[in-house]
N, C-alpha and C positions, 0 to 999 in steps of 0.2 A: 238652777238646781245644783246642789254641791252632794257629790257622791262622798257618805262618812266612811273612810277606813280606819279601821282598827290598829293600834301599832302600842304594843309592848312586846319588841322581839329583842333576843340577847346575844352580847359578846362584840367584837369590833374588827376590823380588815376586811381585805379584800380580795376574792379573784375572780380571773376575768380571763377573755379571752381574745384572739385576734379574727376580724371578720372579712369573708371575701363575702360580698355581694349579702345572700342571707345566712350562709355556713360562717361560722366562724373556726380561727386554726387555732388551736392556744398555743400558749408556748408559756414554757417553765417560767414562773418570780422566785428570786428570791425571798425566805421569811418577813417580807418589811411590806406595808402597806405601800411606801412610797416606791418599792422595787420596779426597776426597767426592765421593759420586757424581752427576751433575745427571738431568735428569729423563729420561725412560725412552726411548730411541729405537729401532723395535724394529732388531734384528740385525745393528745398527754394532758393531764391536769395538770392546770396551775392554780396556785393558793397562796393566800398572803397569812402568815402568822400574827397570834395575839403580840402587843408588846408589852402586855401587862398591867393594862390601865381598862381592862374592860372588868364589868359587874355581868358575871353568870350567873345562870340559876340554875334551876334540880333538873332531872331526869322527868320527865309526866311521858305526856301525849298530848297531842295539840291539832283540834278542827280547823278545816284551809283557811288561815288567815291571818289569826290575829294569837297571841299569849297574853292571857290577863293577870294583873298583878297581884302577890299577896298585897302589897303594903297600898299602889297606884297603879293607874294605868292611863292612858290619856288616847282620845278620841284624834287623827289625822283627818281633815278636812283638805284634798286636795288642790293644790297650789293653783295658781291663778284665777283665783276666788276673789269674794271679797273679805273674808277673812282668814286670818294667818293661820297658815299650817302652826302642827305642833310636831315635835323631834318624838320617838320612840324612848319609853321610857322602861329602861332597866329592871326588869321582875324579878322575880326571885322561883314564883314556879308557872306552870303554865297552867290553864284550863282550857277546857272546849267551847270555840268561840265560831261562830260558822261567820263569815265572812259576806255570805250571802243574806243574811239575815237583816231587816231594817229594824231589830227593835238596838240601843242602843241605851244602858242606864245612863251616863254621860253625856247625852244629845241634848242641845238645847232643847229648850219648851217646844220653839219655832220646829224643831227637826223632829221631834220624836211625837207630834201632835199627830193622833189618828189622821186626822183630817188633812194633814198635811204628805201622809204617804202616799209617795207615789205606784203606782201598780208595778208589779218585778214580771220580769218575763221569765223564762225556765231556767234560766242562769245567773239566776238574783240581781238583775241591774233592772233600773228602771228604763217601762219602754221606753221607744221612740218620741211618742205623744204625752209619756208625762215631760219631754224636759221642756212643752210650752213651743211657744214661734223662735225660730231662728234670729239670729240678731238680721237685722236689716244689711248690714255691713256683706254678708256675706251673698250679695246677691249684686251688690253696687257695679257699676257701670267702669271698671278702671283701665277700658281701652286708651285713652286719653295721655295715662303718664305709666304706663305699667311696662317693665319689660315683658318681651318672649321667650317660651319654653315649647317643651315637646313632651307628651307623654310616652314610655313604651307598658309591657304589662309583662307579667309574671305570678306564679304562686308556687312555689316548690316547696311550702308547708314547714322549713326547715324549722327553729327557732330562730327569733330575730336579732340581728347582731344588738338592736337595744335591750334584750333583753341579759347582754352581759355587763356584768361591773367592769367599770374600765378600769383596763391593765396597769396606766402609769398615771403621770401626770402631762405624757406627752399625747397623751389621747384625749383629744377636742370635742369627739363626737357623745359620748357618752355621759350619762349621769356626773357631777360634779360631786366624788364621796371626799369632799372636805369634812366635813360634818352630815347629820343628819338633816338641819335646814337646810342646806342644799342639794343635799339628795331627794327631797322632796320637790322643793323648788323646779325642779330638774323632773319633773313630775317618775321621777325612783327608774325602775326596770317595768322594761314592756311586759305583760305577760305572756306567758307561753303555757300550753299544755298538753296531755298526755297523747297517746295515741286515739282514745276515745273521748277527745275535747274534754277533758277536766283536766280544769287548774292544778299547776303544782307551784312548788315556788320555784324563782328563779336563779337561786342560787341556797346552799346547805353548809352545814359542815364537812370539812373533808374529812381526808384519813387520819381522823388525831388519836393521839396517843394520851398517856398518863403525863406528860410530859410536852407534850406539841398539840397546839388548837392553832387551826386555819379553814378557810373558806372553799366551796368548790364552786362553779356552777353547775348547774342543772345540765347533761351531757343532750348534744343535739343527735335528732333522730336522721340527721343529714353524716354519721359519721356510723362507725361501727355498731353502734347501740342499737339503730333501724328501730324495731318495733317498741325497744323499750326505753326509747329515748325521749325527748322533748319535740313539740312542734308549734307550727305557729297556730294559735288561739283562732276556730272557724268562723267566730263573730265578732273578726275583723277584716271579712269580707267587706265590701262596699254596699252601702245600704244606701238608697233615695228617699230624702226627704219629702217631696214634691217633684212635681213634672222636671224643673228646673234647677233644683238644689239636691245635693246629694253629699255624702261624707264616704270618704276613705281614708285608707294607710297608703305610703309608699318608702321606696327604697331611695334615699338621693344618692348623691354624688360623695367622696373619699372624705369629702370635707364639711360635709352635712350636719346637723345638729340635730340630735336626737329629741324629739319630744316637743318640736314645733310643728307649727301649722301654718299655709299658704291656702289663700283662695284663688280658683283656677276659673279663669272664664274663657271659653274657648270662643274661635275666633272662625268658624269655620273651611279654615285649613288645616296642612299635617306636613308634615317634617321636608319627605323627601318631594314635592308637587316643584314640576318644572313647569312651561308653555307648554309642553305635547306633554304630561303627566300633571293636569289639574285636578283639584278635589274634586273625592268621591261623595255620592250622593247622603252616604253615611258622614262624611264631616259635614255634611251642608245640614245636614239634620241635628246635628251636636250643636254647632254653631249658637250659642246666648245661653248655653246653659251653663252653670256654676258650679266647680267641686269644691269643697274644703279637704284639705287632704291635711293628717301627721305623720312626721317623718318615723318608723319605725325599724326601718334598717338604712343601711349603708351599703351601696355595692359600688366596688372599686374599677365594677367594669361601665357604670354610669358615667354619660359624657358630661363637659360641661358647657358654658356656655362656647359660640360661634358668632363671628358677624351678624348674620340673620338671625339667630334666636340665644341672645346673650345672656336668657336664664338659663339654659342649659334643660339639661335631661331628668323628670322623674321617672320611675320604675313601679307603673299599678300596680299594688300587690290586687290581684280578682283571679279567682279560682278559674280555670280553663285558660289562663294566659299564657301555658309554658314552664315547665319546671324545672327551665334551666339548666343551671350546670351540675346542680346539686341532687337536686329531686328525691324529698322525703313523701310526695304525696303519693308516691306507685307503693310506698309500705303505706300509707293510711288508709288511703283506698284500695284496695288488693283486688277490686273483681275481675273476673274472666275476661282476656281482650278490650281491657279498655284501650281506646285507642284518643292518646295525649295530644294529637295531631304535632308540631312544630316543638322540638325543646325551645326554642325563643320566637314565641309570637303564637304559641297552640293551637286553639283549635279557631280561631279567625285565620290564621295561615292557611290550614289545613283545607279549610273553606272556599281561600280564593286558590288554589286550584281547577284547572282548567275541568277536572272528572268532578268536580263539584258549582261552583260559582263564577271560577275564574278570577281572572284580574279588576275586571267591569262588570263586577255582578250589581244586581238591582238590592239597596235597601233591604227589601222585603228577603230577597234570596238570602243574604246574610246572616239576617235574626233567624232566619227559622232551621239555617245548616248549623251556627252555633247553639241554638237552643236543643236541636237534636242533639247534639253532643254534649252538650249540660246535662239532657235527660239520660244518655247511655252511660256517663261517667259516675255521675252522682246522684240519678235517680232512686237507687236503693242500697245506696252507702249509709242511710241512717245517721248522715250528716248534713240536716236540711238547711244551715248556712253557705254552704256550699254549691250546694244547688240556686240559694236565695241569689250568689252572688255574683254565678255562673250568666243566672238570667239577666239576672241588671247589664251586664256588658251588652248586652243584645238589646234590650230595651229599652234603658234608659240611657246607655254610651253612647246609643246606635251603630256598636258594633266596629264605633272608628278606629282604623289604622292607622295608629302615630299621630295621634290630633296634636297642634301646637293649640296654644293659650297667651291672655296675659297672666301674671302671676303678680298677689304681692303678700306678705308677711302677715299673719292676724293673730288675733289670742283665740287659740282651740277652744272650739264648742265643749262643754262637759258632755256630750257623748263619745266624742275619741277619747277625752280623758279617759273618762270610768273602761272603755274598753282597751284601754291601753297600758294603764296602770298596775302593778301586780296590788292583789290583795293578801299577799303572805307575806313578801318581804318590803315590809312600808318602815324597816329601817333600816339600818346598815347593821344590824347585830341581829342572830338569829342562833337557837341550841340544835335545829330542826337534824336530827340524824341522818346521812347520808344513805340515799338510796338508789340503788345500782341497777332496778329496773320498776319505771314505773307505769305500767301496763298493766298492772294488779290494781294500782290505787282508783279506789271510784268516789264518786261525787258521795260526799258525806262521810267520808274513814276520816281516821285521826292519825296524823303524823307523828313518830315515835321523839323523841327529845332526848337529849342525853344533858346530865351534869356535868357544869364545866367550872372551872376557878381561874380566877388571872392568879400571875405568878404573887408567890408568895401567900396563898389565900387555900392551897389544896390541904384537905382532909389529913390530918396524922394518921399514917399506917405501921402499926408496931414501934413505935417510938421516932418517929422520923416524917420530918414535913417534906415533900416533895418542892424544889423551888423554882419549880417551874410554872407556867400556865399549863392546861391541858383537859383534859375528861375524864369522866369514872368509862373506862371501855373495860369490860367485862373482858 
């Protein structure tokens, strides 16, 4: 199944910002796309300017996702498909276009056939069970030639370092904004959204002038912004597919590649097990079961590989794992004494303690001390991914501490796709007016636009062209 996005968004550059773990630091660009980034300052804007070679359009207003064209507009079909994406294409104004919505005029016969829709859950993706059986592949037996890894967990809700455009050219981890193909290719920016789980886009226009048009990102709710900041998207919790297959996000290592995916088969051990410290009855219960995981952030405090396990460290992202160093989820969740157990390791740390499970607790004690604290944290947060995702650690993980795996490389399922993808900025150019708290915006508003011109192209004002790029700012 290929999830259709919409893309005619306007104008061209870049900014981005620098990321520790899930927070990212920005630090000031230069006007130039190609700008170096200086050192990390945290939660100053940085923005890359037009150079003058972009095509803007008017002022409107525009529903989460997509701009459609006066003249064209062209349907994105995400990338490692069987068919080729398409680049975002230059409009002129924008319309209300819901992002969530499967009818599409532009869909093939094959895509846009009643018959052929698949069912949308409450967040306009298709479930679980429409995308069909799992490839085989990801279940396959790759103890044999596969290195070792370790998992650790975390969810501190921040925004995800993939969800920023990257800063230069000396940044590996992120989207590749040479062009539009490969910003897609690169399956674009992860999404992120509000305090009340709705999508926003990942990145805006900044503070432009009549005279200056440049990029911002979407500001994280891991810095000063807190409630009216960005966070990470709740259904990219960890979902199981079956008993034995399961899909998630994580965090890798400094050097990670944004927007891959690895199949994880655990081997029933864990990281730190000596002679007198052997697996726990919780690895012995993981042991043959399979995750697909994509890479959606990057933390720099992620190991990498060792002697004994020379794939090195991912970082689960699952809601009850600890909210780290950062910790955006004590503003999304706000209720009375919730208690996060562990900033690194939450509420399974908190559990093997001796006034709860202890070190040698049984299986069964496990699940149902973590599950209680899925129920007290997130039972009436009115964020039931969270809760969905809390449980799965306890049920389907079994709960394990630091399980090692083999690992090896695969092409992502289109369900981390579609949940990973932004559906607003599916091109490098966007008019989407800069907004300074989005805690207001809910599921179904229309995002404001401004008029922008590349240099040389701005409106005569009283006898005089402006020759700059820039925007009508009131």
């Amino acid at each position: 199944m290929k999830k259709i996005l919409l893309s005619s968004l306007l104008a061209a550059g870049t900014c981005a910002m620098f990321n520790a773990c899930s927070d990212d630091s920005p630090s000031p660009l230069t006007p130039s796309v190609a700008a170096s980034s200086s050192s990390a300052d945290w939660f100053v804007g940085s923005c890359s300017s037009v150079d003058g070679n972009s095509n803007l359009g008017s002022s409107s207003s525009v529903a989460p996702g997509a701009s459609a064209s006066n003249s064209s507009s062209s349907v994105v079909v995400p990338p490692n498909s069987a068919t080729s994406s398409s680049n975002g294409v230059p409009s002129q104004s924008s319309s209300s276009v819901n992002p969530t919505s499967s009818a599409n005029p532009t869909s093939s016969a094959a895509e846009s056939s009643s018959s052929n829709e698949p069912q949308l859950d409450a967040s306009g993706f298709p479930t679980l069970k429409s995308y069909g059986p799992p490839s085989a592949g990801y279940t396959k037996d790759i103890s044999a030639t596969a290195k070792r890894g370790w998992n650790t967990r975390y969810w501190d809700a921040c925004k995800p370092h993939c969800s920023w455009l990257k800063e230069s050219s000396n940044d590996k981890t992120r989207a590749d904004t040479s062009s539009n193909e490969a910003y897609l290719a690169d399956f674009a920016t992860a999404r992120n959204c509000n305090i009340h789980d709705v999508e926003v886009p990942t990145f805006t226009l900044g503070n432009v002038t009549k005279s200056w048009f440049g990029y911002e990102g979407t500001r994280s709710a891991c810095g000063d912004e807190k409630e009216k900041g960005v966070f990470t998207c709740t259904d990219m919790a960890p979902i199981a597919v079956n008993d034995t297959l399961a899909y998630a996000y994580v965090a890798g290592t400094g050097d990670s590649k944004c927007g891959k995916c690895y199949h994880l088969q655990y081997d029933g051990h864990f990281k730190d097990e000596f002679e007198n410290n052997p697996p726990k009855a919780t690895h012995k219960a993981l042991k043959g079961k399979h995750l697909v995981v994509m890479a959606s952030n990057i933390g720099h405090d992620v190991a990498g590989g060792n002697a004994n396990l020379p794939a090195g460290q991912f970082d689960l992202m699952v809601p009850g794992g600890g909210v780290g160093a950062f910790d955006a989820l004590s503003t999304q969740v706000n209720g009375a004494n919730v208690n996060w157990g562990a900033g690194f390791g939450g509420f399974l740390t908190e559990c093997q303690k001796n006034t709860n499970c202890g070190t040698e607790g049984s299986l069964d004690c496990y699940q149902t001390c973590v599950k209680d604290m899925c129920d007290a944290a997130f039972g009436n947060a009115g964020l039931p991914n969270l809760l969905r995702g809390c449980h799965w650690f306890a049920d389907w993980y079994m709960a394990a501490d630091n399980p090692t795996y083999y690992i090896e490389e695969v092409e992502c399922p289109q369900y981390l796709i579609d949940h990973y993808m932004t559906r607003y900025n599916t091109s490098l150019e966007n008019n989407f007016k800069k907004v300074t708290d989005w805690s207001t915006f809910k599921e179904g508003d229309v995002l404001d636009t401004l008029h922008c011109w590349k240099a040389g192209e701005a409106p005569p004002e009283n006898g005089w062209q402006n020759p700059s790029a820039g925007c009508d700012v009131k």
